[in-house]
N, C-alpha and C positions, 0 to 999 in steps of 0.2 A: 584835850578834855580836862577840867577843872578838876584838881585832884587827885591827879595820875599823875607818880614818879616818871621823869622823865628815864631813870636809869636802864640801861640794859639790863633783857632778862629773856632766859637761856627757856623756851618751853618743852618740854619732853613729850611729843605727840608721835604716836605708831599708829599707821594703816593697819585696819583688820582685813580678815580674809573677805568677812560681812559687810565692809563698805565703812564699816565705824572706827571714829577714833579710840585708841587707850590712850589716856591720859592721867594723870593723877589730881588729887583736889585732897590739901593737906597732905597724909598718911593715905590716903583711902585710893586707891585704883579704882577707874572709873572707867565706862563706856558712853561715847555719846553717839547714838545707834541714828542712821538716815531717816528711821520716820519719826525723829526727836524726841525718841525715850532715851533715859538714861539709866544704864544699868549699872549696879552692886555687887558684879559676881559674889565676893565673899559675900554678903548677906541675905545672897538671894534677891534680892532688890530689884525691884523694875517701879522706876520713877515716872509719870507724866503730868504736865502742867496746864491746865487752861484749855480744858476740852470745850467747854459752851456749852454742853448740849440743850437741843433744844431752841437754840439760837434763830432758827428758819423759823420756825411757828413764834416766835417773839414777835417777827418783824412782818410775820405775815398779821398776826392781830393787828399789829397798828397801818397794815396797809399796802406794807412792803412787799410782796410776793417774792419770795426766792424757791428754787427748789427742794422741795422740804424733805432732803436725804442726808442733810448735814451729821445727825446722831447717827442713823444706820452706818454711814462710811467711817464716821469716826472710829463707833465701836468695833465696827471691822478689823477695822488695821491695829485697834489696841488688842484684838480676839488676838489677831496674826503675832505681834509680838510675845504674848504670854505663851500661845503654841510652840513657838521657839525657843523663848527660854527658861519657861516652866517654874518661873519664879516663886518665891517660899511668901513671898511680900509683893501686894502692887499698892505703891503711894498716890493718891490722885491727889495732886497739889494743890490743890485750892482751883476755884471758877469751874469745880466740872460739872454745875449747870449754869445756863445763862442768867435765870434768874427763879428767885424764890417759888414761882410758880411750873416751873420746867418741869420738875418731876411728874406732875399731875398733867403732863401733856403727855406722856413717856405713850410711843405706842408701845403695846404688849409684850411683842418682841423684842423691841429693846430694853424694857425692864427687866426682861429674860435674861438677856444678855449680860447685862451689869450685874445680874446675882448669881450667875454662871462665873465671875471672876471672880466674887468669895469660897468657890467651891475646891476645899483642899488645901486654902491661903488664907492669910491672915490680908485683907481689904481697909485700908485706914484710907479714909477720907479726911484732909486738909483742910481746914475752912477759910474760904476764901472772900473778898470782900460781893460780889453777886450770889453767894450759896450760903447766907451768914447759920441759915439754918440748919444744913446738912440736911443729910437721907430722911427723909420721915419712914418710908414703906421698904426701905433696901439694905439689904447686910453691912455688915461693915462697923470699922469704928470712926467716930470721930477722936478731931485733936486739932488744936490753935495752931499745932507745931510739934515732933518728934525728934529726934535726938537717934543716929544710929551707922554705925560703923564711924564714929566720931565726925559725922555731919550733921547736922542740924536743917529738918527742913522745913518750911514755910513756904505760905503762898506767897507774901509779898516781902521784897527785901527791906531788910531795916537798911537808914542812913547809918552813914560812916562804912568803916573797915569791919566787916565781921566775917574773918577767918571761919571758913566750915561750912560756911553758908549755902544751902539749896534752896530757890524760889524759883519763883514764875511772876503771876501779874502785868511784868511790861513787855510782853509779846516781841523780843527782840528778833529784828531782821536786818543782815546785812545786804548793802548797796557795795554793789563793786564796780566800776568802770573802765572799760575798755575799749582800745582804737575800733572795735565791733560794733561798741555800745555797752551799756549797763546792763548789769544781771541784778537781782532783787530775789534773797530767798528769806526764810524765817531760819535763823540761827543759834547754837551754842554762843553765849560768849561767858570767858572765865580767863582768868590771871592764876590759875591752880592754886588758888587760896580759896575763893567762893564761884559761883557760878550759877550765872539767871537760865530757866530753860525755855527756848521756842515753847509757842501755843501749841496744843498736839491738836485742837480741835479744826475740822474743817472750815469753817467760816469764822473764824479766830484772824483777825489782822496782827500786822505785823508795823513794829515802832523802831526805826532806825537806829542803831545801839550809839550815833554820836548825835542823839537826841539831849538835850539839858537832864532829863530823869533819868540817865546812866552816870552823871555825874557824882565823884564822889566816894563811886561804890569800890573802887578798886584799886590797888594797892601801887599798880605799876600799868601800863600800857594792856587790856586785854586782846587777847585771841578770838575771832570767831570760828565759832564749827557749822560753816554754812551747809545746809542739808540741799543736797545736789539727787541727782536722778541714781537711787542706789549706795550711792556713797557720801560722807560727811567730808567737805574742804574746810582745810585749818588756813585762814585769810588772816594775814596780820596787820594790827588798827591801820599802819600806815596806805594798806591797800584800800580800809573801809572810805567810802566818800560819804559824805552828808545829804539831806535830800535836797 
């Protein structure tokens, strides 16, 4: 990859009892949790990136028909994460609707839902390049980008080196292959200086992390935290294959 020190580097990754990695990023202890949240313990924090919602009824205006449960499942399993870990902050990282008009498709319940996780928490909304406008009708604050437990986060990564860095936008997924054949999951990937996070959203794709748009970003060789059935695998680049 363009950009990437060739040098050896030492990653410091622990199996959790939950199936997640602890890892560090800078100073900051981190978790990178199997349904690709990433948690803050000290800040209370629970991070996710690139939910879409709303994404099925897009695709069904213009024609497409999918099963249009993609927001319900999503919000599900973000319900389930906060249930667990009862976070003081939930960040949504930018893209977490599909597009400008998402909200106003929102059925009922899941507007319920979304304002159900400002309740008792502080809810910052990311703005991301398809949500330029944020919440109109839903709690929560907006912000271009936040600053906290000395990370920095945003929806889309800046070019070059930036230390600290938390985004989303390029929906990274690792390719692995084996005398079995290939596996294909959406991934963690990080050199514990910055780190891009998997799309959380259900019909959210996935863009192979030795794609041309991971170049650049990273200081040294990165890690992925491929998200497996229950638990996160730490893949290293030289195991990643190209598509």
């Amino acid at each position: 990859m363009s950009g990437i020190a060739a040098a050896a580097f030492t990653y410091a990754f622990a199996q959790s009892g939950c199936g997640s990695l602890r890892t560090r990023l800078m100073a900051a202890e981190v978790l990178l949790r199997p349904s690709g949240a990433l948690w803050l313990e000290a800040e209370g924090a629970l991070v996710v990136a690139d939910l879409h919602l709303e994404k099925g009824s897009a695709y069904a205006a213009r024609g497409q028909m999918l099963p249009p449960y993609d927001t319900r499942d999503t919000l599900r399993r973000l319900a389930a994460e906060v249930e667990a870990l009862a976070p003081r902050v939930v960040i949504l990282l930018g893209d977490t609707f599909h597009d400008r008009r998402s909200e106003s498709r929102l059925a009922a319940d899941d507007a319920d839902r979304l304002r159900a996780l400002a309740c008792g928490r502080t809810l910052i909304w990311v703005i991301g390049n398809h949500d330029a406008d944020g919440p109109k009708a839903l709690p929560g604050e907006r912000a271009e980008a936040l600053s906290l437990g000395g990370l920095t986060f945003r929806h889309e990564p800046r070019a070059g080196l930036q230390p600290g860095e938390v985004a989303g936008h390029l929906h990274p997924a690792a390719l692995v292959r084996a005398s079995r054949g290939s596996v294909r999951r959406r991934c963690f990937v990080t050199d514990a200086e910055r780190a891009i996070l998997p799309a959380f959203g259900a019909y959210a794709g996935g863009l192979n992390v030795r794609d041309a748009a991971f170049a650049g970003l990273f200081a040294r060789p990165p890690l992925a935290g491929a998200l497996g059935a229950g638990r996160v695998h730490a893949v290293g680049w030289r195991s990643l294959a190209g598509d």
